[in-house]
N, C-alpha and C positions, 0 to 999 in steps of 0.2 A: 504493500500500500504506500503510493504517493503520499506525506503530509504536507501542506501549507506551512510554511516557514517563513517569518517574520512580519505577516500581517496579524493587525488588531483584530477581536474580535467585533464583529459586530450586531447592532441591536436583536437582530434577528437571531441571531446564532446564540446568544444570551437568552432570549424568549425560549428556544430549541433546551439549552440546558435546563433550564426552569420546569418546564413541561417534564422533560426526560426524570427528572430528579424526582421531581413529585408522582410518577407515575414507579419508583423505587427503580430506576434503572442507573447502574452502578457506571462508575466516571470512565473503565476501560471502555465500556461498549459506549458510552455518549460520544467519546473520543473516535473512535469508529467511525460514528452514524455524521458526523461531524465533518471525518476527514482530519482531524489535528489528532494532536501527540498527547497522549496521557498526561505529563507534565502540565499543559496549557489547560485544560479542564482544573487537572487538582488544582491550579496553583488558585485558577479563576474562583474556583467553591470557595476555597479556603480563604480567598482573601476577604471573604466578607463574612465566612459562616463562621469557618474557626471552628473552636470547641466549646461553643457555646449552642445553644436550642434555637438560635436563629433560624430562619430558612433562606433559602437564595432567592433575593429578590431580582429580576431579570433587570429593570430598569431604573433602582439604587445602585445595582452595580457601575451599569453602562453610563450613568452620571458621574459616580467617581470618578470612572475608568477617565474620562474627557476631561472634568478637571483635573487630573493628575498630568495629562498629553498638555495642558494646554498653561499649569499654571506652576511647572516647573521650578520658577526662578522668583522669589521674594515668597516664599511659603509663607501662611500667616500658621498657627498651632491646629485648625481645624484640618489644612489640609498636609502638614506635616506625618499628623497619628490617623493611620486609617482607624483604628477601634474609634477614637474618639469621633471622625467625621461621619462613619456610619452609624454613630447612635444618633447624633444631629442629625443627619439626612431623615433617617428615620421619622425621627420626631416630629420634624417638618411634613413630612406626607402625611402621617399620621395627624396630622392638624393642629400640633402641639403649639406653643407660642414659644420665643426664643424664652421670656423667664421660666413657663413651665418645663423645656430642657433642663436649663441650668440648673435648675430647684431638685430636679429629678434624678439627676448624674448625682450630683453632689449625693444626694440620701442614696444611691445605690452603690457609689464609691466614694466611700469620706476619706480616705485615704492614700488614694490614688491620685497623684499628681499629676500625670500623663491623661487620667480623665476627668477632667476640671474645666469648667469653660465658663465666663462668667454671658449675661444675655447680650451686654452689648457688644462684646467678640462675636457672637454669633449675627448679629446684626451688621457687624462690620464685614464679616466675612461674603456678609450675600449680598452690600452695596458697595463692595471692592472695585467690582466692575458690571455694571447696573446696565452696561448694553452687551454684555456677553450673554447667548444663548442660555448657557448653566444657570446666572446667574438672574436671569430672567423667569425662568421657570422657580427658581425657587420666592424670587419675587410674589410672586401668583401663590404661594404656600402659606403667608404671611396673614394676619386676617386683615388688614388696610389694602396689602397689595400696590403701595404709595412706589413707583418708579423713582424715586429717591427721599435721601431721609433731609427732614428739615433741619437746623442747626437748632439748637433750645433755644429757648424764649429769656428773655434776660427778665428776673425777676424786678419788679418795680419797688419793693419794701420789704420789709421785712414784718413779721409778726401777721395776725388771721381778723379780720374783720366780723370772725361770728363770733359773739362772749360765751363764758362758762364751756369753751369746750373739754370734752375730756378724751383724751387719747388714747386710742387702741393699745400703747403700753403700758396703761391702767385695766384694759379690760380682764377678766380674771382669765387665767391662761385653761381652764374646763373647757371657752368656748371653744378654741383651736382645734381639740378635740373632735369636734362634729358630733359627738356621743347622744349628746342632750335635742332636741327640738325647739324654734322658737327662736334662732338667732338669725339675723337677716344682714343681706347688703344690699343698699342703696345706690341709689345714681338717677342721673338724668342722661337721655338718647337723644341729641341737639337735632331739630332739623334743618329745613333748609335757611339758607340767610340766616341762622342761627335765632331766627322769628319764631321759632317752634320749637316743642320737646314735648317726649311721654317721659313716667315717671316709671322706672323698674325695681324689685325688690327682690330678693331671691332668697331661699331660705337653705341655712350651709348644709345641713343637713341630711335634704332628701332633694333638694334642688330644685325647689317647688319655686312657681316665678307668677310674681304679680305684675302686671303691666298696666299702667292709671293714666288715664286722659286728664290733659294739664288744660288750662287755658288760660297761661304764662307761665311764667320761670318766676314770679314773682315767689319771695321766701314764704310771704302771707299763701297763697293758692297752694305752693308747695305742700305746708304744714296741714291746712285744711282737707288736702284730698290724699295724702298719704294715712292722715289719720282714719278718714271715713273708708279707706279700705282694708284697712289692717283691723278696725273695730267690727271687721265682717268675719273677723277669723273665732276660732276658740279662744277663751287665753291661755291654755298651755302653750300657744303658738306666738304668744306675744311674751318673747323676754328682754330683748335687746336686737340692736340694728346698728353696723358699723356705715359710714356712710366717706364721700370723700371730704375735701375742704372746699367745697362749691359756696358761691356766698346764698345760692338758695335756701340753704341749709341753716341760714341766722336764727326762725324759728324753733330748731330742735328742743327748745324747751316745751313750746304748744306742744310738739309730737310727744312727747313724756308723757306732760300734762293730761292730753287726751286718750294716749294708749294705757299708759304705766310700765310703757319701754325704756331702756336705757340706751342713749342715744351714744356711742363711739365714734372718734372719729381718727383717720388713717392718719400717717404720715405726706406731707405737702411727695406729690412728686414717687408714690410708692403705690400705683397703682395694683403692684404682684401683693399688696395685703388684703385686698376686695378682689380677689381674683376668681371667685365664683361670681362673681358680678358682671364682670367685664368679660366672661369666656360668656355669660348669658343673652347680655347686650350683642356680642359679635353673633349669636345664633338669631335674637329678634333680627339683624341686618337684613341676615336673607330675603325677610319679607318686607320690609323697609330699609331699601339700601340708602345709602347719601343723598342728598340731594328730595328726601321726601319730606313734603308740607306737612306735617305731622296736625296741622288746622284743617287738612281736608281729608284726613283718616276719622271715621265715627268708631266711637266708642265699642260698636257691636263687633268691627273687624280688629281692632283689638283684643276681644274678648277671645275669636277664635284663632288669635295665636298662641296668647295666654293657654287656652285650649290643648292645642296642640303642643306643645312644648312641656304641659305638666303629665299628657297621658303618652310620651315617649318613651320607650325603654333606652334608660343609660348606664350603660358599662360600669362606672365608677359608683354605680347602685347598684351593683349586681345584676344588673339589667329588668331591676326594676322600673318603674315608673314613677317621676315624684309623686304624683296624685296616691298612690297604693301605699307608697310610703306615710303620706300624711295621716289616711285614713285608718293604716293598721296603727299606729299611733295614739289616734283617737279614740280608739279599741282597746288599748291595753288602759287607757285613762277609764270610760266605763267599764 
């Protein structure tokens, strides 16, 4: 047998192993069916599977494989350590956000220096070069998808314009846990001409999400219609709510007042502490991308997003459903 010698694999031929693999066919006979040399298959599995329960993904690979061909010279650490860049890579299909990687690595290797990545290396890595094919695609992996990143905002002051707040590193560290029911995040979904917002809440929980028709951003409207939805719930369900530093949020005493919540508030600029908030917000987008009047959305189609997003099954619930969650909840209280 003739083999091919010193051509790259390609996408096809990758798809071809993937299939063969998963159908339990062993690397000499892929090598075969192939046309290439034993060597070129093992080396290909291995550089991605290892001795880990991974499986071969045809077209993680063939991303690598191109940025390795293509970005040779000034390595940044992601594309230095393959283990390290196929767990990012990974992450990213998997629709992970650059903090929830780095949060993630870290807890599954704390001791590993070689796999450590903090979010805005990974950020850096994927607008290194923002008109390369690679790095376009993983653009599109992103939940903004923003064709380049904007430079920070220069803060104008210092200290928060809402009184009495209390910060999330006062809040009791049970909530972090998620054990308990009845803790929530907070936020506002800006619309268009930033003339518009709905109001979201999420519960850490079971990942139960309320979504509230504003008609303004005003802190007054704020307090008033987060309170009239949340007073719809049980109160085991009402114990606390971390929110960000929005100046919407001046009220949070009214919300106390009217629920008998305990109002938190994040860190300025530390979005990854409300981060079941924000990965909720990016799933509302779907149905309301950018650029939508959130003045000419009615309360009703609202409802049946809300809807659908509480009767999902989601993996990080076992593939439960917020809604089933809540309710078996409810159940163990009667």
């Amino acid at each position: 047998m003739k083999v091919k010698k010193h051509r790259r694999l390609t996408l096809k031929e990758r798809v071809q192993i993937e299939t063969l693999l998963n159908e339990n066919i062993n690397k000499a006979d892929i090598a075969k069916k192939l046309n290439r040399s034993r060597s070129t298959i093992t080396r290909e599995v291995n550089k991605l599977v290892g001795n880990t329960n991974d499986k071969y993904d045809a077209y993680l690979s063939h991303w690598c494989a191109k940025d390795d061909y293509k970005n040779k010279r000034n390595r940044d650490k992601i594309s230095t350590y393959k283990p390290l860049k196929h767990f990012v890579y990974k992450g990213l299909l998997s629709e992970w956000t650059p903090e929830q990687i780095s949060g993630r690595i870290k807890d599954l290797y704390p001791n590993d220096p070689i796999m450590s990545i903090s979010h805005e290396a990974i950020y850096r890595h994927i607008y290194t070069r923002p008109q390369a094919s690679l790095n376009k695609k993983l653009i599109k992996l992103l939940v903004r998808k923003k064709t380049r990143r904007r430079p920070p905002k220069k803060r104008r002051g210092t200290g928060s314009k809402i009184i009495n707040q209390v910060s999330i590193d006062l809040r009791p560290k049970h909530i972090e846990l998620r054990k308990e029911v009845g803790h929530w995040e907070g936020d506002l979904v800006i619309g268009k001409g930033q003339k518009s917002a709905i109001g979201t809440i999420v519960e850490r929980k079971s990942r139960y999400t309320l979504i509230i028709k504003l008609s303004s951003r005003k802190s007054d409207e704020v307090a008033k219609m987060f309170s009239k939805k949340l007073n719809q719930l049980n109160s085991i369900f009402k114990k606390s709510m971390t929110y960000d530093n929005g100046i919407e949020m001046a009220r949070h005493e009214k919300i106390t007042q009217n629920t008998g919540m305990k109002i938190y508030f994040a860190n300025p600029y530390s979005s990854w502490e409300r981060g079941t908030n924000e990965n909720t917000n990016g799933l509302i987008r779907r149905y309301l991308p950018k650029g939508t009047d959130f003045n000419q959305i009615d309360e009703k189609f609202l409802m049946k997003i809300q809807q659908k997003l509480n009767n999902r099954p989601r993996k990080i619930i076992g593939y439960k459903t917020p809604q089933e969650i809540m309710d078996s909840e409810l159940k163990n209280v009667a």
